[in-house]
N, C-alpha and C positions, 0 to 999 in steps of 0.2 A: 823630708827627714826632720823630726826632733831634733831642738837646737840641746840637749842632753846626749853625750857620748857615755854608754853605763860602762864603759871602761875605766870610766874617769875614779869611780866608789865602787869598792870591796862589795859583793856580796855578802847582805846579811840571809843567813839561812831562817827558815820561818819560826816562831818562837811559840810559846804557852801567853793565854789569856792577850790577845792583840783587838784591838778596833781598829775598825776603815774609814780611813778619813779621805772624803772627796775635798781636793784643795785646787783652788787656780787663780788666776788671775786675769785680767784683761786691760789695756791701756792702747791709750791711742794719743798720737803727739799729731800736731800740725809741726810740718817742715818745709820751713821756705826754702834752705840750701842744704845741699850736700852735708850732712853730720855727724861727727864719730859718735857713739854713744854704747854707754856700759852696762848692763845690766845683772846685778845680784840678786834673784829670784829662785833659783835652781836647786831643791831639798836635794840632800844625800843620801844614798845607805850608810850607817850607822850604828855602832855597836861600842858602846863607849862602857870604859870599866865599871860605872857603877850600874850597867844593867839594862841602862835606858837603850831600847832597841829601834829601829825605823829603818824599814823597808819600804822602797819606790815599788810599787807592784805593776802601776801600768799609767801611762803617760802619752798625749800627746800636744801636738803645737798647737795655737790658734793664731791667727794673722800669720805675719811675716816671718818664715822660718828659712829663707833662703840670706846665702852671704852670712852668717851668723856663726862664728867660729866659737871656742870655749878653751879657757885655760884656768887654772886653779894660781889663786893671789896667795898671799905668806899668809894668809890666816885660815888656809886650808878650803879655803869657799870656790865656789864655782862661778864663772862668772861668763857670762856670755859680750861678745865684743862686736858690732856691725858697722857700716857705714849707712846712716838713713840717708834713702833716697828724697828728693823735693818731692810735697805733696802729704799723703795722709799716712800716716803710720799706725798698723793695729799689730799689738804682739802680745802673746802671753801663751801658757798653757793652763795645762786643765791635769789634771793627776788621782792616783789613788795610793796613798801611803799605807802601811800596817804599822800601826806603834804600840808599844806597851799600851794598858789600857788602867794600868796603875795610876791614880795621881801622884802629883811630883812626893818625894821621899821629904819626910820632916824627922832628921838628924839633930838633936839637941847637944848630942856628946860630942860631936864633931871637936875638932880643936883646932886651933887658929896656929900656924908653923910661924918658928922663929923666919926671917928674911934670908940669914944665913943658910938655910937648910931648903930653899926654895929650888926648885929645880932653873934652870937659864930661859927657857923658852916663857917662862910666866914674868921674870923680873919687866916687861915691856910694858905688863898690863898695873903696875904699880905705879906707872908717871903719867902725869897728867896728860892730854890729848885736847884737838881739837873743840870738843865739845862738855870733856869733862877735865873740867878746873877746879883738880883737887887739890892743891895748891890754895886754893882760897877758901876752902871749907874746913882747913884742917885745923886749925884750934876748934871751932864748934863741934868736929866729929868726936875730937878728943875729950871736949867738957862734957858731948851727952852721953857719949858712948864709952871711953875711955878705961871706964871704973868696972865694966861690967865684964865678966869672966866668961872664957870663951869661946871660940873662932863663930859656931852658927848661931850662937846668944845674940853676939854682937851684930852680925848680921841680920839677922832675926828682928834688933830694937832697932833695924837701920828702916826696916819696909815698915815695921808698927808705926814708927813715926813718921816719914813721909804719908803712911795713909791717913794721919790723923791729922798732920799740919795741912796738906795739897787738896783742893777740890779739884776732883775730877772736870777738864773741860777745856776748850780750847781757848787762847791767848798768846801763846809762843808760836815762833816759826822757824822756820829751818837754821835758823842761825842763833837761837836760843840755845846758851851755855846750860848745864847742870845749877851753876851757883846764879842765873837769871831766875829760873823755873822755881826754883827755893826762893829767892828775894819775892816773885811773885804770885806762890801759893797755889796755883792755878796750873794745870800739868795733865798734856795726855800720856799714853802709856811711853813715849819715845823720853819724854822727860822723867816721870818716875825711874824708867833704866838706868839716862842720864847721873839723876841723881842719886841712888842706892850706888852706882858705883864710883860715882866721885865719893862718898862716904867711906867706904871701903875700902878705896888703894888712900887715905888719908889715915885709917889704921892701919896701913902694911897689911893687907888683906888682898892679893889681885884678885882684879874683877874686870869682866868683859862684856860687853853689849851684846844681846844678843836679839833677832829676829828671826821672822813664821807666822806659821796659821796658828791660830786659839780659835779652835771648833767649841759653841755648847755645848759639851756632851756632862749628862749626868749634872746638868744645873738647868735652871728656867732660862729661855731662852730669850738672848738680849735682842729686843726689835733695833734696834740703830743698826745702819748696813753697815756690813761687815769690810773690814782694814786689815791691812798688816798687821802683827801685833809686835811687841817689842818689850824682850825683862831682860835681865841680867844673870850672868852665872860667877859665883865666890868661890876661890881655889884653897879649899878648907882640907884638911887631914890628907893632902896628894891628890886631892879629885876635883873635878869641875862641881859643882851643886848649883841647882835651880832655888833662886827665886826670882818673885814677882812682885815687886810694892806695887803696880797698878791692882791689883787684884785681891795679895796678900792672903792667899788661903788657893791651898795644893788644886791643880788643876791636871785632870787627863786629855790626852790627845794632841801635847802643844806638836805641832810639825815644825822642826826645825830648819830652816833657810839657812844662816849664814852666823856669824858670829866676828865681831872685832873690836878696837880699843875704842869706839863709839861710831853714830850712824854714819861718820862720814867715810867708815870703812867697808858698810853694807846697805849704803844708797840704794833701793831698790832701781830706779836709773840715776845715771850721769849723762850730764850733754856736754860735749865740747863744742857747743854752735848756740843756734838760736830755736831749738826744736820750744815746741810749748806744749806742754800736758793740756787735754782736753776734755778725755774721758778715764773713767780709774772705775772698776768693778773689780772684787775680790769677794772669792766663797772656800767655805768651811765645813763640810756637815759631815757625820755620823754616816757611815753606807752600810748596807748589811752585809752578813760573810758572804765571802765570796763573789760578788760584786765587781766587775768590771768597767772601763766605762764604754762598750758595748752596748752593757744592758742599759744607759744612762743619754739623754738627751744631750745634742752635744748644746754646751751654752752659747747666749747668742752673742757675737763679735759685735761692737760700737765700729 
């Protein structure tokens, strides 16, 4: 059995102009003892008010799908829950999403909401967290950004400038803050999110971490093997809104995973032991309509 229960997400019914995105992932942990261990990987059906659509079409497990329970966190996400057993751990699946095939929406009139007028469930994503220490950026949020008129303006010169101050590349690690990743210029896509939304709850703007697949589609295709990806969503005129400072220019086919007040809400794993990551493969691609994965080689397990 599939450690996904489709009880758990609403059916979306099938929509106009959709792409198939083949998405999965694979990992394997060495375990010496006995391990509880969490995993946030698990896309949803989805049909969110401004249109963006995603349907799970067909899905199944690879490695270990037995003992693997699922309950949904306060941040609406799915999450899978095991005890690993001692010895070699391989888990992941393999899926085929339908989503819009629109690139992300660019709203300039959008408007930025009084605090007062915020709905309750958004005021969480306004205070600093874990990883985003907004708190310490906010006079600089307020000198660069401050003056300029609003809600997806501001937003908008939040990605412009992080893509022009950060070089793309690795230096941070799991324990890299937002205001680390800004001090040191240098930022993969987990810290670009970081940072646009430490920016953004430092304007009174909530903002929320988000992660997924970002398949090439409809761009040249990037040889570096393919990751998690990870941007942010701004709660502008009552709506969630995508952006991306890793990227910074509208993309189709993001698949979305999970979403919370930064990664350490949507850790793809947690270990409560001594499990050690040893292998990580993740794919993304374009499938043609109708497409099963049937018709599809299944990938190969580490």
């Amino acid at each position: 059995m599939a450690p996904h229960d489709p009880a758990l997400t609403p059916e979306v019914a099938p929509f106009e102009n959709p792409v198939r995105v083949r998405a999965g992932f694979s990992l394997t942990f060495d375990v010496p003892f006995p391990t509880p261990m969490l995993f946030v990987v698990q896309p949803q059906d989805r049909l969110d008010p401004t249109g963006t659509r995603q349907r799970i079409i067909d899905q199944r497990a690879l490695g270990a799908a037995q003992g693997i329970h699922t309950y949904t966190d306060s941040h609406g996400n799915t999450v899978w829950r095991m005890l690993a057993q001692p010895g070699t751990l391989t888990i992941g699946h393999d899926l085929i999403a339908e989503i819009t095939r629109y690139p992300d929406p660019i709203l300039p009139a959008l408007r930025k909401m009084n605090v007062e007028d915020l709905p309750d469930d958004t005021i969480g994503y306004l205070l600093p967290s874990r990883y985003v220490d907004s708190d310490l950026v906010s006079a600089e949020a307020w000198d660069r950004f401050g003056h300029i008129q609003g809600g997806w303006a501001q937003v908008q010169a939040i990605s412009d400038f992080l893509q022009d101050e950060c070089v793309y590349g690795y230096g941070s690690n799991s324990s890299t803050t937002a205001k680390q990743a800004l001090d040191s210029k240098r930022a993969v896509c987990r810290d670009f999110a970081h940072m646009g939304v430490a920016f953004a709850r430092a304007l009174n703007i909530p903002a929320r971490y988000v992660c997924g697949y970002m398949p090439d589609i409809d761009i040249v295709p990037d040889p570096v093997p393919m990751d998690f990806h990870a941007w942010f969503e701004a709660f502008l005129d009552g709506q969630w809104r995508t952006f991306d400072a890793r990227h910074n220019k509208p993309r189709a086919g993001r698949v979305l995973i999970a979403q919370g007040r930064d990664a350490s809400d949507v850790a793809f794993s947690t270990t409560f032991g001594s499990a050690r990551l040893t292998h990580m493969k993740v794919w993304a691609d374009e499938t043609s309509p109708e497409t099963t994965l049937d018709d599809l080689p299944r990938p190969r397990v580490f």
